[in-house]
C-alpha positions as a LaTeX table, in Angstrom:
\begin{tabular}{lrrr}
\hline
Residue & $x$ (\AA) & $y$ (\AA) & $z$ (\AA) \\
\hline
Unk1 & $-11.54$ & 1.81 & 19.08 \\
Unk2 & $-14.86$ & 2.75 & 17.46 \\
Unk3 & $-16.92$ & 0.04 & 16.04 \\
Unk4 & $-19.90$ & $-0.53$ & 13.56 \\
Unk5 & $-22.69$ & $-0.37$ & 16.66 \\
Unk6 & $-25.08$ & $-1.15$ & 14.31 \\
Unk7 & $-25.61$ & $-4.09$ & 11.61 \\
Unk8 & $-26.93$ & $-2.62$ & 8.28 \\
Unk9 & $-29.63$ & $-4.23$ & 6.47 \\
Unk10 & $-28.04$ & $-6.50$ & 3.84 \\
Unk11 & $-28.69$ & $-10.22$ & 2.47 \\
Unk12 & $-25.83$ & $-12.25$ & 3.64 \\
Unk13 & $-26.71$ & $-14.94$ & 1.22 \\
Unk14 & $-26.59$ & $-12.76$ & $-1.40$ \\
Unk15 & $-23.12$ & $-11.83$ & $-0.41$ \\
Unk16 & $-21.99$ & $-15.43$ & 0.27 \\
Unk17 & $-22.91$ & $-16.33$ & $-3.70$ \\
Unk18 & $-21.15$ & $-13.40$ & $-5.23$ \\
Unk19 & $-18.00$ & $-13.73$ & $-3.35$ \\
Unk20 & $-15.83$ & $-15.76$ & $-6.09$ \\
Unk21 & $-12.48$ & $-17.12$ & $-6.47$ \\
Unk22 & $-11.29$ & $-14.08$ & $-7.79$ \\
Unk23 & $-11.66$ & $-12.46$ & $-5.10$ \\
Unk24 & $-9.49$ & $-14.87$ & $-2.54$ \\
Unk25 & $-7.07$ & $-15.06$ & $-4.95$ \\
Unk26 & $-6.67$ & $-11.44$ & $-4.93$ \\
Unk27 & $-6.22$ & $-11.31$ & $-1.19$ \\
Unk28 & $-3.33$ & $-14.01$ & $-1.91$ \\
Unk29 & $-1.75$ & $-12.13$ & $-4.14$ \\
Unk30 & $-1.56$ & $-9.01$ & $-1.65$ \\
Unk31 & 0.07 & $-11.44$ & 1.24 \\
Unk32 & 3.66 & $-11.23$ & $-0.82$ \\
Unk33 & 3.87 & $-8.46$ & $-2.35$ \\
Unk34 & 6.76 & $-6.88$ & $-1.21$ \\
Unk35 & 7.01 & $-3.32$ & 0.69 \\
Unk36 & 9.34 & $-1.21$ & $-1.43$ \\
Unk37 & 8.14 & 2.07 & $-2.36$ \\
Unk38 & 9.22 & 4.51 & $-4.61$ \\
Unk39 & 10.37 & 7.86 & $-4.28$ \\
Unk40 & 7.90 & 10.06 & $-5.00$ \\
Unk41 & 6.91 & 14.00 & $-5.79$ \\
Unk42 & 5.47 & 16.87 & $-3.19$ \\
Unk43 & 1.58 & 16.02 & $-3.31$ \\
Unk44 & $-0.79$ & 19.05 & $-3.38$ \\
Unk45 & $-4.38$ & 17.04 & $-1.93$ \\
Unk46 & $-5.72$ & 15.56 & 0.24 \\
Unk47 & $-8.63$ & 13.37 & 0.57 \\
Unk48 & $-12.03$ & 12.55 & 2.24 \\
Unk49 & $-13.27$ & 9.87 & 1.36 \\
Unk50 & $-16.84$ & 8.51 & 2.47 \\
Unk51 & $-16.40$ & 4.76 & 3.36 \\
Unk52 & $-20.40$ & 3.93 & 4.17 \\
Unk53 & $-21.02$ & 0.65 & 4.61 \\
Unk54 & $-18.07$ & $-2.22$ & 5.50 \\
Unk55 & $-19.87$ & $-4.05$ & 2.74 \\
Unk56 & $-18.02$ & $-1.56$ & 0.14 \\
Unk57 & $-15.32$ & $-4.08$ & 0.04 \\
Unk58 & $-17.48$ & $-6.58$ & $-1.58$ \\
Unk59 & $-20.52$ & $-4.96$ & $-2.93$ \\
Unk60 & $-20.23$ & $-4.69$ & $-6.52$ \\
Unk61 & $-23.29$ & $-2.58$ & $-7.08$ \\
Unk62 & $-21.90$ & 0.56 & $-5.27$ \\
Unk63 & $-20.95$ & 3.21 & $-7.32$ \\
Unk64 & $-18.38$ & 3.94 & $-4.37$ \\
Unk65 & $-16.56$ & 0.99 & $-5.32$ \\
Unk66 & $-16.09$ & 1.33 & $-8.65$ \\
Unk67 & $-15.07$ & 5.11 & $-8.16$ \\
Unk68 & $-12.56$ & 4.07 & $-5.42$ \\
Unk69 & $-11.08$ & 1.45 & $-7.44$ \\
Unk70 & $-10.58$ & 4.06 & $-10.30$ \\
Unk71 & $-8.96$ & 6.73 & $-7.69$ \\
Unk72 & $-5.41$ & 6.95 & $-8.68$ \\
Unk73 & $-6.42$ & 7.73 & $-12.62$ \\
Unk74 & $-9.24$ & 10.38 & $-11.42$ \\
Unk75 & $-8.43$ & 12.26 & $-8.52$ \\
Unk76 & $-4.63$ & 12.07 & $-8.16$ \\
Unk77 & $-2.40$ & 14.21 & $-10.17$ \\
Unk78 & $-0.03$ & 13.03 & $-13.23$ \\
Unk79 & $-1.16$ & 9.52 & $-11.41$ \\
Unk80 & 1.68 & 9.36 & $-8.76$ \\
Unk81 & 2.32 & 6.97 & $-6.28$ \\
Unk82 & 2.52 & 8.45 & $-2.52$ \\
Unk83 & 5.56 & 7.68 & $-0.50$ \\
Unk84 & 3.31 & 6.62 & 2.13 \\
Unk85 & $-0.49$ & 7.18 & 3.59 \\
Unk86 & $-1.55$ & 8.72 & 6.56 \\
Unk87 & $-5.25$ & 7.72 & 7.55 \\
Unk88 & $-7.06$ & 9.71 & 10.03 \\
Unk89 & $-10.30$ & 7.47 & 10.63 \\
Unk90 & $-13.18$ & 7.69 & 12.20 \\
Unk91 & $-12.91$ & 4.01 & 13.72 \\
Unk92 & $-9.95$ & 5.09 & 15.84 \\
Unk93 & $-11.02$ & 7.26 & 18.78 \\
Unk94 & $-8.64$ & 8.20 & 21.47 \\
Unk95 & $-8.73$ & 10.96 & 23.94 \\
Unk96 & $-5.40$ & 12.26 & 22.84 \\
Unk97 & $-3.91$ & 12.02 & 19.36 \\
Unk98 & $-2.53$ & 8.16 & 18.89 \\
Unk99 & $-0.03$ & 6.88 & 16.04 \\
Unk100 & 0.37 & 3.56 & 15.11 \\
Unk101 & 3.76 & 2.48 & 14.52 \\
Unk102 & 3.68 & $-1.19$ & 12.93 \\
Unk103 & 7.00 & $-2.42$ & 12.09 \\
Unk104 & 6.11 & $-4.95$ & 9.37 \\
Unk105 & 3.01 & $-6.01$ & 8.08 \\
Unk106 & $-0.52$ & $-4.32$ & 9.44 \\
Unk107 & $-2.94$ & $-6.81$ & 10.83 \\
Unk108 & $-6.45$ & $-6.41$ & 9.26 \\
Unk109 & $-9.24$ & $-5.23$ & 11.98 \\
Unk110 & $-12.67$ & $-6.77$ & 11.24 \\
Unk111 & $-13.89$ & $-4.39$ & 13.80 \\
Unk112 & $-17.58$ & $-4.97$ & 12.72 \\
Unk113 & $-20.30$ & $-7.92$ & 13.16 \\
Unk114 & $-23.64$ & $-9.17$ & 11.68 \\
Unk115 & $-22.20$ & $-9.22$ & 8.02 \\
Unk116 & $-21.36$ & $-11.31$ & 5.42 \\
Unk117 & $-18.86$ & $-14.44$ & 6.00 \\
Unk118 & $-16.13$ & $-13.33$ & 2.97 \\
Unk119 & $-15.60$ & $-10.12$ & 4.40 \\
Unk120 & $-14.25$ & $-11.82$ & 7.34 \\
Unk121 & $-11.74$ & $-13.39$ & 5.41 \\
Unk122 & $-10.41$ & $-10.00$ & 3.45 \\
Unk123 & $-6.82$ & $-8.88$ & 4.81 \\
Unk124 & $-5.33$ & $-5.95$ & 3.68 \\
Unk125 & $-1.65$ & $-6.61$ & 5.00 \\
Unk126 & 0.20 & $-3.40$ & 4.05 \\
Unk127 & 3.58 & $-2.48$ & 5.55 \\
Unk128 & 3.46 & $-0.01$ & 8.41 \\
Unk129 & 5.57 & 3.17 & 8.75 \\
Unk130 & 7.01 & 3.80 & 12.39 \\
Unk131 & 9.12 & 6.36 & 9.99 \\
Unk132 & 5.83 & 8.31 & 9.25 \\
Unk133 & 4.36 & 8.11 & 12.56 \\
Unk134 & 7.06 & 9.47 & 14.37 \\
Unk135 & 6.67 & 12.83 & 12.18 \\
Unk136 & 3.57 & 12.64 & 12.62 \\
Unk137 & 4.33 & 12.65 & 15.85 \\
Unk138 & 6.72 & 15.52 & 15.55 \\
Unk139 & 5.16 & 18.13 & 13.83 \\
Unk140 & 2.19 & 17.62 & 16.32 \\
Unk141 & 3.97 & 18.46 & 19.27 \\
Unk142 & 5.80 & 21.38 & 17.21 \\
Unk143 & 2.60 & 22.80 & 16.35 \\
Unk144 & 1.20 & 22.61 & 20.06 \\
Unk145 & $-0.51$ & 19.08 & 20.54 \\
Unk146 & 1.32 & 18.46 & 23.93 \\
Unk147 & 0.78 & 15.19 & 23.85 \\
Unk148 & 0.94 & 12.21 & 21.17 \\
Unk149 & 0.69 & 8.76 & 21.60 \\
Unk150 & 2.38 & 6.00 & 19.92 \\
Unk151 & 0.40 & 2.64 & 19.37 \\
Unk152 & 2.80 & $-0.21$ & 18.40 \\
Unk153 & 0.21 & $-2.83$ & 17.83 \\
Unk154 & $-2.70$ & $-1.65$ & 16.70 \\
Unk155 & $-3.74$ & $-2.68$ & 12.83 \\
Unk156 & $-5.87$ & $-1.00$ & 10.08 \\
Unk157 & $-9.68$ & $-1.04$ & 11.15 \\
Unk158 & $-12.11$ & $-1.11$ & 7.88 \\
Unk159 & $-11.92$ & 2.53 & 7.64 \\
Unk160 & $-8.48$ & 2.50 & 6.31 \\
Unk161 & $-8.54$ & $-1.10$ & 5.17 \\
Unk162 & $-11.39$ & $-0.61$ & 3.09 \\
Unk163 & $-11.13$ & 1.90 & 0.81 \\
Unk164 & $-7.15$ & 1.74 & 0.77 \\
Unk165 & $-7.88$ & $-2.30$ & $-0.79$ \\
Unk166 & $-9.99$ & $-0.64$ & $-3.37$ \\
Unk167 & $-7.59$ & 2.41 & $-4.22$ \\
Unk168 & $-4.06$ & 0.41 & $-3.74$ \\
Unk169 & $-4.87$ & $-3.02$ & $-3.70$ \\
Unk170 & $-1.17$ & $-4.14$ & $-4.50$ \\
Unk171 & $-0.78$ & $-3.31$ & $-0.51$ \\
Unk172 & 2.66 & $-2.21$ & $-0.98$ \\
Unk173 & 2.62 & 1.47 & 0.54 \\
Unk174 & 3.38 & 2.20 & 3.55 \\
Unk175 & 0.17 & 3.04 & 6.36 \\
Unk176 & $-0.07$ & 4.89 & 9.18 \\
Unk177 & $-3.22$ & 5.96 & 11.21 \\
Unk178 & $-3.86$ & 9.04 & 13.09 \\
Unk179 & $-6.90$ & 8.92 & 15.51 \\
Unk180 & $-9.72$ & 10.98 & 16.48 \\
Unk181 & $-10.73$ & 12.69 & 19.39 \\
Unk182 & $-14.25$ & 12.39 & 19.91 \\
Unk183 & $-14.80$ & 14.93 & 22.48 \\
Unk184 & $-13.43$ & 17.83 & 20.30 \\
Unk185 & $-14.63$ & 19.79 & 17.98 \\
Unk186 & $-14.36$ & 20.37 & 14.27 \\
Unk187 & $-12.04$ & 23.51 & 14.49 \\
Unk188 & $-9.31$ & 21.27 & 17.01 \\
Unk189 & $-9.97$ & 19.01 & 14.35 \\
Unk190 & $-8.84$ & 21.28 & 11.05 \\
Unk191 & $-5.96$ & 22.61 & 13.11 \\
Unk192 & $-4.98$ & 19.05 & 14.05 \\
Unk193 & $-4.39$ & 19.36 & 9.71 \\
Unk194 & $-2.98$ & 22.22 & 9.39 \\
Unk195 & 0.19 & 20.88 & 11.53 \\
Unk196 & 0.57 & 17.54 & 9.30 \\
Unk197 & 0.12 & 19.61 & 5.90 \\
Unk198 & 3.96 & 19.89 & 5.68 \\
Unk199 & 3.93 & 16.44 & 5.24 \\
Unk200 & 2.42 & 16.37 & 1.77 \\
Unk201 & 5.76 & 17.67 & 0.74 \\
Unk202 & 7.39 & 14.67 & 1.64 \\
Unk203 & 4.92 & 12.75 & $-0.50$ \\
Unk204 & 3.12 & 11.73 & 2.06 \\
Unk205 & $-1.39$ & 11.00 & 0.90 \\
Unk206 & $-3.23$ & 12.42 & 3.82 \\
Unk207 & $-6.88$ & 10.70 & 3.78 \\
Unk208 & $-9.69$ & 11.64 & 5.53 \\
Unk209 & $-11.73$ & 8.36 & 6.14 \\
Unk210 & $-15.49$ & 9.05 & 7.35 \\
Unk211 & $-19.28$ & 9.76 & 6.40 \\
Unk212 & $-20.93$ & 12.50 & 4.95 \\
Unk213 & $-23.77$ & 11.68 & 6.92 \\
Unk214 & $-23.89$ & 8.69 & 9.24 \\
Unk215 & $-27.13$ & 7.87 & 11.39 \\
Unk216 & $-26.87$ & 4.02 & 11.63 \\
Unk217 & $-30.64$ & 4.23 & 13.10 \\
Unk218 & $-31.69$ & 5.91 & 10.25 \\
Unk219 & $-30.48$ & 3.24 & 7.63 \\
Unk220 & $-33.58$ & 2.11 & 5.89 \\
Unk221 & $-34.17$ & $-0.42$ & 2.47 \\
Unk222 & $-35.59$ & 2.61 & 0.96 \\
Unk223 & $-34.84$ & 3.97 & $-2.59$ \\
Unk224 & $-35.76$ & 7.45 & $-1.42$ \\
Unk225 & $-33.40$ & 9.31 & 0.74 \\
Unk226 & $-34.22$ & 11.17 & 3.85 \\
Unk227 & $-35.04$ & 14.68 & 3.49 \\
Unk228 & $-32.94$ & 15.40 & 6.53 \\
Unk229 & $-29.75$ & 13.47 & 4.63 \\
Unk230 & $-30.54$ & 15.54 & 1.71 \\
Unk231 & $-30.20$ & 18.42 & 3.74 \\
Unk232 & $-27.25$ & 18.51 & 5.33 \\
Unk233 & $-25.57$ & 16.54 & 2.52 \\
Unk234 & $-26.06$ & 19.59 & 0.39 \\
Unk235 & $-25.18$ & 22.19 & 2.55 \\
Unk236 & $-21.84$ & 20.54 & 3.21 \\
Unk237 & $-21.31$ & 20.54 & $-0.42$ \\
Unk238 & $-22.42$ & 24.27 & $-0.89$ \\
Unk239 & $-20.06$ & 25.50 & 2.06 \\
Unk240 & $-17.01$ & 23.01 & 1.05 \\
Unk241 & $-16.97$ & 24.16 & $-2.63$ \\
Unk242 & $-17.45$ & 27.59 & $-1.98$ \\
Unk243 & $-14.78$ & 27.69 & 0.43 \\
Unk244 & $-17.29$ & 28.38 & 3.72 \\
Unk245 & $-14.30$ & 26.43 & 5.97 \\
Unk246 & $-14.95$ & 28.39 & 9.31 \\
Unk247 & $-18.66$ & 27.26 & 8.53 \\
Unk248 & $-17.98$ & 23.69 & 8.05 \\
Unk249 & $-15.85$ & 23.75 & 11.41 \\
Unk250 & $-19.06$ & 24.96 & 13.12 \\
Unk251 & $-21.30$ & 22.28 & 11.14 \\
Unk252 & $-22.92$ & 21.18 & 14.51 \\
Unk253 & $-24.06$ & 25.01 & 15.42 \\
Unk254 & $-24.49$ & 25.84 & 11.17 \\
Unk255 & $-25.63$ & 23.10 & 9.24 \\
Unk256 & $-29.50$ & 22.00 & 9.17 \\
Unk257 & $-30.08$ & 18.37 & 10.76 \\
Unk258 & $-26.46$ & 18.34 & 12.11 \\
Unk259 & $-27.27$ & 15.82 & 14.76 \\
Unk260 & $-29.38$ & 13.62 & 12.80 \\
Unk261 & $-27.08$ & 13.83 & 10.29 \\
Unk262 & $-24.25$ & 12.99 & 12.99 \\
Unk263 & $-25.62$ & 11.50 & 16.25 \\
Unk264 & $-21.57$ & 11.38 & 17.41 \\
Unk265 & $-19.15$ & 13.35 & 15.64 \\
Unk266 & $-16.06$ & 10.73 & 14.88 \\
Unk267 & $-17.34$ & 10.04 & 10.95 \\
Unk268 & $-17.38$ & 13.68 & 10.07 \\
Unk269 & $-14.47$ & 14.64 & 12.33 \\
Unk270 & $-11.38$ & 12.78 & 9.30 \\
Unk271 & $-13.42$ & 15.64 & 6.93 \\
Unk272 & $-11.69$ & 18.66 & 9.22 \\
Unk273 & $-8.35$ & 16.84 & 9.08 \\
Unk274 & $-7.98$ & 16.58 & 5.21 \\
Unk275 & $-9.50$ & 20.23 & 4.99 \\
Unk276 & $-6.66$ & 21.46 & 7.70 \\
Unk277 & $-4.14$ & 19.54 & 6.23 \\
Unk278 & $-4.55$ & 20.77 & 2.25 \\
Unk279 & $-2.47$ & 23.96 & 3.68 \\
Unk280 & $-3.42$ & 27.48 & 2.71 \\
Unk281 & $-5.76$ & 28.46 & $-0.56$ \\
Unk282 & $-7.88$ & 25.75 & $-0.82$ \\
Unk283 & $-9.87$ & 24.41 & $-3.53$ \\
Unk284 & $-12.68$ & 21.79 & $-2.52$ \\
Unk285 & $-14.12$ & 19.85 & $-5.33$ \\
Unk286 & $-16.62$ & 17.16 & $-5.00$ \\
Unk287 & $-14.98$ & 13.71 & $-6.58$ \\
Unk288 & $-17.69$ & 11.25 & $-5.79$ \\
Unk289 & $-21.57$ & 11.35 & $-4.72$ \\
Unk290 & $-24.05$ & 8.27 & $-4.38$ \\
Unk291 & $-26.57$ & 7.24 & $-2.01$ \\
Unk292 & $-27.62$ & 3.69 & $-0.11$ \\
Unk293 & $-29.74$ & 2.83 & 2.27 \\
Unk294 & $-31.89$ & 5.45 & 2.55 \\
Unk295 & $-29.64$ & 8.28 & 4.05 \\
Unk296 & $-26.07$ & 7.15 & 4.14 \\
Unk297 & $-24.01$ & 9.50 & 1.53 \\
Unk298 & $-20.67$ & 8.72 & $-0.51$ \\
Unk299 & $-19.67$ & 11.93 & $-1.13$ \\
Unk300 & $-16.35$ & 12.25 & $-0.67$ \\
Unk301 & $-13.50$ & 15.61 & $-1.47$ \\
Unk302 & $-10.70$ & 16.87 & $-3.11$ \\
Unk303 & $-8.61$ & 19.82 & $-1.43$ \\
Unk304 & $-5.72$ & 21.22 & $-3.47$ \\
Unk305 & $-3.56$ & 24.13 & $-2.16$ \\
Unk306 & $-3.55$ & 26.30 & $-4.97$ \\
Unk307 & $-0.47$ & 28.00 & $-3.31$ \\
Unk308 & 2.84 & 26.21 & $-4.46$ \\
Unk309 & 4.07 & 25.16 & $-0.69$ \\
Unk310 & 1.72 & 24.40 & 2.41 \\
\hline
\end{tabular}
């Protein structure tokens, strides 16, 4: 399971104050809720989204907060409420493809240290979906992924916990979590989409869950952001929007600063999946961009199949 290495710079105090009563009785209200779900239409995109910091579950003055928390009226079409949610994150590494197949309610993973006390206590106890993950499981193995594992314990680390509280935070949709594989590239990666775009039709919200850059050495207090960050940021936006896809599969031989941008390749890695899994004549559009600390970059995409089926 990957892990925040790395503690960011941030005032812990400052976090401590600011944490409110609100805010715990929120996470009471989630604990029984109940998991019904309603049927639900074909969905034509999928998602990256750009999760930064852990402390995006509590920082009000991100501007990735307050676009998560306004997702479903944005970004998703006529407003509709997914069957269920597949999350490939970059917190999950595996060597082979891994479901996890909760039956019941998804333990929260803090899988992070050095940071504020209240985050500690969040929980984001949504029902899991053994349903999902065993066609996820399928359509893996039909497409050529010989094998798939199936993790019946594991919970949601902050990289599906954390945005998902901010986009759904009545916790009453069904999760799954689809891992990556670390040693792979980004073109096993997009393919490892393509096979689960079927699944869209079945009204299932495929997420990408990552960083458009993420160089945890390179985090700084800084209001200016590295030149490097800059960089690659915008030539992943110039190759995703103008539909440069075999490009952004080879961003580690194409992009400039692709290893300072990405020392390790698991938080760019969820990007491939959503792009694969959007199905054939893509559209990318950029949905959200901010910066903090220095070089760490929100941006996070929209990819609709412009073609009626995947």
């Amino acid at each position: 399971m990957g892990i925040c290495k790395t503690s960011y710079p941030i005032n812990n105090q400052l976090y401590d104050q600011n944490f409110d009563q609100k805010s715990n009785s929120e996470i009471e209200e989630i604990e029984i809720l109940d998991m019904s779900c309603p049927a639900s239409l074909p969905l034509k995109e999928t998602f990256f989204i750009s999760h930064g910091s852990p402390t995006l579950s509590i920082d009000e003055s991100l501007p990735a907060r307050h676009f998560l928390k306004g997702f479903r009226e944005k970004c998703m079409s006529h407003h509709e409420k997914p069957n269920s949610i597949l999350v490939i994150s970059a917190h999950w590494e595996t060597s082979e493809p891994t479901v996890n197949s909760v039956r019941g309610r998804h333990d929260t993973i803090h899988d992070f240290y050095g940071f504020p006390k209240p985050m500690y206590q969040l929980k984001y106890p949504a029902p899991g979906s053994p349903e999902l993950a065993k066609r996820v499981k399928d359509v893996l193995m039909a497409s050529g992924f010989p094998t798939v594992y199936e993790d019946k314990k594991r919970g949601l680390d902050h990289g599906a916990w954390v945005p998902l509280m901010l986009m759904y935070p009545e916790a009453d949709i069904p999760v799954c979590q689809l891992s990556v594989q670390p040693h792979r590239d980004g073109t096993y990666h997009y393919n490892l989409g393509k096979a689960l775009a079927s699944l869209k039709d079945e009204g299932v919200l495929i997420i990408g869950s990552g960083s458009a850059t993420h160089n945890l050495r390179a985090l700084s207090s800084s209001k200016n952001i590295a030149s490097w960050a800059l960089e690659f940021d915008g030539w992943l936006k110039d190759a995703l929007l103008s539909g440069r896809y075999q490009d952004v599969n080879n961003y580690d031989m194409k992009a400039p600063h692709a290893k300072v941008a990405h020392p390790a390749p698991e938080h760019i890695y969820p990007l491939h999946v959503a792009l694969g899994a959007a199905g054939e004549g893509v559209k990318g559009d950029l949905i959200h961009h901010s910066w903090d600390l220095g070089s760490l970059s929100y941006a996070s995409y929209k990819f609709s199949s412009l073609n009626r089926s995947s």
